[in-house]
N, C-alpha and C positions, 0 to 999 in steps of 0.2 A: 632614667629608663632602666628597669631590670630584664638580665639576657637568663636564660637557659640553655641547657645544652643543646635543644633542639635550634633553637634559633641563631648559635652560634654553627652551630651544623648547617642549620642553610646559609647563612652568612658566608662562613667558607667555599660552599659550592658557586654561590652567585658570584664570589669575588676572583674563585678561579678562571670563572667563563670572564668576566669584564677584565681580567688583566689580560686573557689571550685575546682579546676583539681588540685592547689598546696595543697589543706590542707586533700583531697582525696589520695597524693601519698603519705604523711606523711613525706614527706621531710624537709619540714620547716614552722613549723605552723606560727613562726611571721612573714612569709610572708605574709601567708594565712589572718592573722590576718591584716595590713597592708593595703595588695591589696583588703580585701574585705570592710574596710573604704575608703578607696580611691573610691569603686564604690560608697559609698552613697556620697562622696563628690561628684562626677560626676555628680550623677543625681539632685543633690543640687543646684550645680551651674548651671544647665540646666537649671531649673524651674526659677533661681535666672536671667539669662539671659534674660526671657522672659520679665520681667519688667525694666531691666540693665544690657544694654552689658556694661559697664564698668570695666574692671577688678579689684577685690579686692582681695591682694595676702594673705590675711592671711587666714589658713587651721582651723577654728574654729566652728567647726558642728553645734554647736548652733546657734552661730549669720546665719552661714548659712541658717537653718534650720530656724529661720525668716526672715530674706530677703527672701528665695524664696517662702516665703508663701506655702510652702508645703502644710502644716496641712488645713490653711485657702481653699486651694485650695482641698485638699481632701473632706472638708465637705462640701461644695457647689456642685459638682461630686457626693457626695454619696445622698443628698438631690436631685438634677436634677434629680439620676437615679430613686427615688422614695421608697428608703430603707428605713423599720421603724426605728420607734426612737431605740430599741434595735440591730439592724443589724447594724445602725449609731453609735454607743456609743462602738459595741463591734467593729469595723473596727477603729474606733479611737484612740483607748485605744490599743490595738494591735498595731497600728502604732506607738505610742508615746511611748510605750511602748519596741517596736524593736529600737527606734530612742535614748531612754534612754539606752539601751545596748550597742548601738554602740558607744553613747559617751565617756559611762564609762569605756570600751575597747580601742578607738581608738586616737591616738598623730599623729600629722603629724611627728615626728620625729621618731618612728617607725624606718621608714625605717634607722635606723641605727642601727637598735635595732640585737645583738644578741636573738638567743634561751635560753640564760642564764643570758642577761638580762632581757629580755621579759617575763620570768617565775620568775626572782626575782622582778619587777614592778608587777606582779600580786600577787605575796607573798603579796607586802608592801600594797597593797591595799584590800587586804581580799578575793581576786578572789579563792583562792588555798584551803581553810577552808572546811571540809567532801568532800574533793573530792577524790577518792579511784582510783590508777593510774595515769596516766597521765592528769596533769595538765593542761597542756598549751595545749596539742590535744582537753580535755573539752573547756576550753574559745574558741580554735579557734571553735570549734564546734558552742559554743553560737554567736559567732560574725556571722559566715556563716548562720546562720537562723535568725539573728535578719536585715543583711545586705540583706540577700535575698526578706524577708517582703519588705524593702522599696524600692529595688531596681523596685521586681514587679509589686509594687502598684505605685511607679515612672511611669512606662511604662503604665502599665492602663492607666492614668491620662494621659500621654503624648501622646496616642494615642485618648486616647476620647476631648481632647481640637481639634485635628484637624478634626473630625468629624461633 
């Protein structure tokens, strides 16, 4: 199967709505957690298309998250649209800032992740520290709004480049 940017563009839309319907039924949050890296990979490798359809198989947000020149491309978007230096610096930092959450939460190997390992990986990493009840419903909770920032700001930007 070959993808395009478009279709890794709706990929990541549809992936962020089904990780918030899975982490919403409380079924299984390392899914939620999971499917809702998977949509910022989507719309990573979207952006990342727009300057190389070449496929690169490794799932690594970061490098992602430079090749598709996301961030680069956000502040150029938010300088065109005519945003002050403060609405520019707090839309950045917000971004970068969901984009660091999602890293620090999400493995492309996940998906094989139990609930019980998923919650002891976030033990080993200090996610689980003053958190009062459920653990792993908090992180997927964190992943769903830091996934959803970039998802939306993805689509902004994908929709104002064709403009």
């Amino acid at each position: 199967m070959r993808f395009t940017g478009e279709e890794y563009f709706r990929a990541g839309t549809e992936r962020m709505r089904q990780a918030r319907e899975i982490h919403n039924s409380g079924e299984s949050y390392a899914l939620a957690v999971y499917i809702g890296g998977l949509a910022v990979e989507c719309m990573l490798r979207a952006f990342r298309f727009s300057k190389d359809t070449s496929f690169e198989g490794r799932h690594d947000l970061e490098d992602l998250l430079r090749a598709s020149e996301f961030l680069s491309i956000n502040q150029d978007r938010s300088r065109k649209r005519g945003f002050s230096q403060a609405e520019f610096e707090q839309v950045s930092i917000s971004l970068r800032s969901a984009m660091n959450e999602v890293v620090a939460l999400w493995h492309n190997n996940l998906r094989f992740a139990s609930e019980g390992s998923l919650r002891a990986y976030l033990n080993r990493i200090g996610r689980n520290k003053g958190i009062k009840g459920n653990a792993l419903k908090k992180n997927s909770a964190d992943m769903m709004n830091a996934a959803q920032l970039v998802v939306d700001r993805g689509v902004a930007l994908w929709i104002s480049r064709k403009k």
